[in-house]
C-alpha positions as CSV (number, residue, x, y, z in Angstrom):
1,X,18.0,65.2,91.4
2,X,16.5,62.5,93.6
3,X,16.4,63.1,97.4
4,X,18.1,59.6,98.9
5,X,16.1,57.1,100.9
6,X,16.7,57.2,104.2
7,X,16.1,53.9,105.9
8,X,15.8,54.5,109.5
9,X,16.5,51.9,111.5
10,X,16.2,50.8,115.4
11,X,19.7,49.6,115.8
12,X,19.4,46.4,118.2
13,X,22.4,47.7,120.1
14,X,20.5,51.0,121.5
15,X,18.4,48.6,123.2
16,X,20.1,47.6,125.8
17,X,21.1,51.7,126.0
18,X,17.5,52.8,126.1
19,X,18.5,55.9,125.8
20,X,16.0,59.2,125.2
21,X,17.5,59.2,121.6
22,X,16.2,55.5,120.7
23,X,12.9,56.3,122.9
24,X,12.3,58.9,120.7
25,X,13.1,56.9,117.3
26,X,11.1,54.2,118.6
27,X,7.9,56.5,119.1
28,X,8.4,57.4,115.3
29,X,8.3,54.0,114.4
30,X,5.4,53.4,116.6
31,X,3.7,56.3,115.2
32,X,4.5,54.7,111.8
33,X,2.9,51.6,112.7
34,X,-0.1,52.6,113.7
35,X,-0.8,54.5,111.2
36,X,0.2,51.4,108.9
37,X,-2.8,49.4,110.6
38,X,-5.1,52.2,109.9
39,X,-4.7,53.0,106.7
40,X,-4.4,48.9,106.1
41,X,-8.0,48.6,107.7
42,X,-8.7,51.2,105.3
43,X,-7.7,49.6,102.8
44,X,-9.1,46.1,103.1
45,X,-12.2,47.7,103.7
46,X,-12.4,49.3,100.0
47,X,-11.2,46.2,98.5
48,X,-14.0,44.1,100.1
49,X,-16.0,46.5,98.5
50,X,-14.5,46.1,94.7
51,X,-14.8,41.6,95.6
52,X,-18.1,42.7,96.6
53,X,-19.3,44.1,94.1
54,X,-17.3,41.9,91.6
55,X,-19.0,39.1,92.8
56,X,-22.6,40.9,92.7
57,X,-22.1,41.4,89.1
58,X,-21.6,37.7,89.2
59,X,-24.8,36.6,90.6
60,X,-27.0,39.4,88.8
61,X,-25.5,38.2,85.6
62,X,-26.8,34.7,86.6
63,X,-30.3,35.6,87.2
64,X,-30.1,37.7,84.1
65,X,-29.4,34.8,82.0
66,X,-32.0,32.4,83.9
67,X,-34.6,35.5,83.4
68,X,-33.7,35.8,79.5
69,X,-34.8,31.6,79.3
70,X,-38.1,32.1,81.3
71,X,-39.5,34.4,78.7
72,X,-40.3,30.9,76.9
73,X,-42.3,29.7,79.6
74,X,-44.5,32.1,80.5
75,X,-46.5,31.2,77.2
76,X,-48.2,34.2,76.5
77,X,-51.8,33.7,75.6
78,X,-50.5,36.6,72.7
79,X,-47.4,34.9,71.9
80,X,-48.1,34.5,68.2
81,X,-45.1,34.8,66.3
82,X,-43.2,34.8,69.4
83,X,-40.7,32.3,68.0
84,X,-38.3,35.1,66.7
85,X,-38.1,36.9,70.3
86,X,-37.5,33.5,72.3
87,X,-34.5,32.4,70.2
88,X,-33.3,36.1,70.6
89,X,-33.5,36.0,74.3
90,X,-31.7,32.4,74.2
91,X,-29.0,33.3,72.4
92,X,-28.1,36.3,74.7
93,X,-28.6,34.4,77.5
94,X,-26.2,32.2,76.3
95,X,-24.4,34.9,76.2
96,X,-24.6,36.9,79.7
97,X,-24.1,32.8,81.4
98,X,-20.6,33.1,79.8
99,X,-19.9,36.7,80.7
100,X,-21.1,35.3,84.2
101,X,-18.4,32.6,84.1
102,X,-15.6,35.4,83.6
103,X,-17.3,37.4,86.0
104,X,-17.0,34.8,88.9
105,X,-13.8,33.9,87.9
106,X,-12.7,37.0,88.2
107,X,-14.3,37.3,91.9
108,X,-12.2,34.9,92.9
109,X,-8.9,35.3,91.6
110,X,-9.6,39.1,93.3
111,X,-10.2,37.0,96.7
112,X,-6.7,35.1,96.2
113,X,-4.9,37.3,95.1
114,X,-6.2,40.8,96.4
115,X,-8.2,40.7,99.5
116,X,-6.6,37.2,101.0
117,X,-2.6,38.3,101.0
118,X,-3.9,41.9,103.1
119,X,-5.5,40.2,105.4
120,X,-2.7,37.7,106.1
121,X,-0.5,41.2,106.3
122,X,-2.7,42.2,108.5
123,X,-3.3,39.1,110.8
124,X,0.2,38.1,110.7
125,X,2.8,41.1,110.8
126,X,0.4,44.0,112.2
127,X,-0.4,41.5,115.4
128,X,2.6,40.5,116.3
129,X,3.8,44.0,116.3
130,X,0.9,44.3,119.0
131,X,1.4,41.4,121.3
132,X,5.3,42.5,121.2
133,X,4.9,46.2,122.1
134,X,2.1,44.9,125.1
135,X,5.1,42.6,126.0
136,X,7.9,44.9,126.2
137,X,5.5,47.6,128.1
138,X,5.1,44.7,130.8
139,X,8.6,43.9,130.7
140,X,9.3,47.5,131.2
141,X,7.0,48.0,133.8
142,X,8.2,45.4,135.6
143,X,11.8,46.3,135.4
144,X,11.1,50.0,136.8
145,X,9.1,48.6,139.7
146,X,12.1,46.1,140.8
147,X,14.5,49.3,140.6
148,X,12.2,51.0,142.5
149,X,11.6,48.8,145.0
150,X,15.4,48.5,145.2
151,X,15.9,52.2,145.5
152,X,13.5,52.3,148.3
153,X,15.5,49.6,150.2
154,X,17.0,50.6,154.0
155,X,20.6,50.7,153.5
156,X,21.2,49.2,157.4
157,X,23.8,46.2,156.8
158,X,21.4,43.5,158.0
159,X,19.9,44.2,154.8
160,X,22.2,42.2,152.7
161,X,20.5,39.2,151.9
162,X,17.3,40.8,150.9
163,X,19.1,43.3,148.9
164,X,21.2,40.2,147.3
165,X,17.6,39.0,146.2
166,X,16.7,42.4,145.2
167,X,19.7,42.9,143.2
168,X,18.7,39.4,141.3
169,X,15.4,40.7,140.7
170,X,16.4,44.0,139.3
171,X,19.0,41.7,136.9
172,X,16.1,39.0,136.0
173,X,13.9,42.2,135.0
174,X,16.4,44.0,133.2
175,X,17.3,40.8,130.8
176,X,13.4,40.1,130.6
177,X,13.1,43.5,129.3
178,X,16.2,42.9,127.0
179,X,14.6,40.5,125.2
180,X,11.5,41.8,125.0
181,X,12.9,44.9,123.3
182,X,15.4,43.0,120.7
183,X,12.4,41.3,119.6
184,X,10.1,44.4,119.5
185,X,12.8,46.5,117.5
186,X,13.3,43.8,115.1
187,X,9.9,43.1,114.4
188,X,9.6,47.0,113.8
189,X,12.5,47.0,111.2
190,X,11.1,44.2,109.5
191,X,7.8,45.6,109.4
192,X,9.3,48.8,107.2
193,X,10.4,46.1,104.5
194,X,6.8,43.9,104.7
195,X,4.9,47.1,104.4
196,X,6.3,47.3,100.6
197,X,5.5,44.3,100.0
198,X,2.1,44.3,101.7
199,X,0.8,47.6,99.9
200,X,1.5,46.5,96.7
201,X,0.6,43.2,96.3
202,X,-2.7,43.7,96.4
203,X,-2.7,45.7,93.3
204,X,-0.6,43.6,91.3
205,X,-3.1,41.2,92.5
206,X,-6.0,43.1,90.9
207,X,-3.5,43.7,87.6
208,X,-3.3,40.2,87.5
209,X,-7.0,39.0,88.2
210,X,-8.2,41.9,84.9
């Protein structure tokens, strides 16, 4: 009996609570992310490696089959009866340079379709979940400082206009901060479906490219 999935969510509503509940669910999810860029970093790293090394076989292959044809020239002042060994060598040469061709092909299929849709994961959805949490931080910041600075206001009655502008200013903030955090949240949700996506695509890449 399978445990259900449960798909946590930051509901956009809870934003505009910010409550300690949806503070606290939002740290998971930060948690989650970050973790998520490590482990993608990771990642990417090892599967360098395996393109790396792909495409090494590629190039030693190469110089294999180029090394296999130079046995001809060297004409060895002992190379009597040679003939036999030099069509040997030419025929596996022929050989390896067509195992190379397979080989580099495969190099590069493994660049589109392993290493190349990770690092568009990583450039595109992991970023913009780190520009949009350094926005809504500022956004937050500012919005505490305006309250603040309201809070701290005298409350003689002469006050009134500049606690009219203060008032706006603790508004403008709070809507800035809104916005910031719809956008963050969502990006966060959406980033729980991409990382599915993202994980295993690279594999089926791999799959595909053997």
């Amino acid at each position: 009996n399978k445990m259900p999935v449960v798909h946590h969510k930051l509901l956009l509503e809870d934003a505009l609570q910010d409550s300690p509940q949806t503070r606290s669910l939002l740290s998971v999810f930060e948690e989650d992310s970050g973790n998520l860029t490590e482990y993608t970093n990771q990642l990417l790293q090892t599967l360098q490696r395996v393109f790396g090394a792909q495409s090494e076989m590629g190039l030693a292959t190469e110089q294999l089959s180029r090394q296999l044809l130079d046995y001809e020239k060297k004409n060895f002042a002992l190379g009597k009866g040679d003939e036999e060994v030099i069509t040997t060598l030419q025929s596996f040469a022929k050989t390896v340079g067509e195992l190379n061709s397979l080989h580099s092909g495969l190099a590069n299929q493994m660049a589109d379709g392993m290493v190349f849709p990770l690092i568009q994961f990583r450039e595109k959805d992991l970023t913009e979940i780190s520009t949009l949490k350094e926005i809504f931080g500022i956004a937050t910041d500012e919005h505490e400082a305006a309250m603040v600075k309201y809070s701290r206001l005298p409350k003689k009655k002469e006050n009134e206009k500049l606690k009219a502008d203060m008032m706006k200013e603790v508004a403008y903030t709070r809507r800035k901060q809104h916005q910031a955090s719809l956008q963050y949240y969502c990006a966060l949700n959406a980033l729980q479906y991409r990382k599915r996506v993202a994980m295993l695509e690279p594999m089926l890449g791999y799959t595909q490219a053997q």
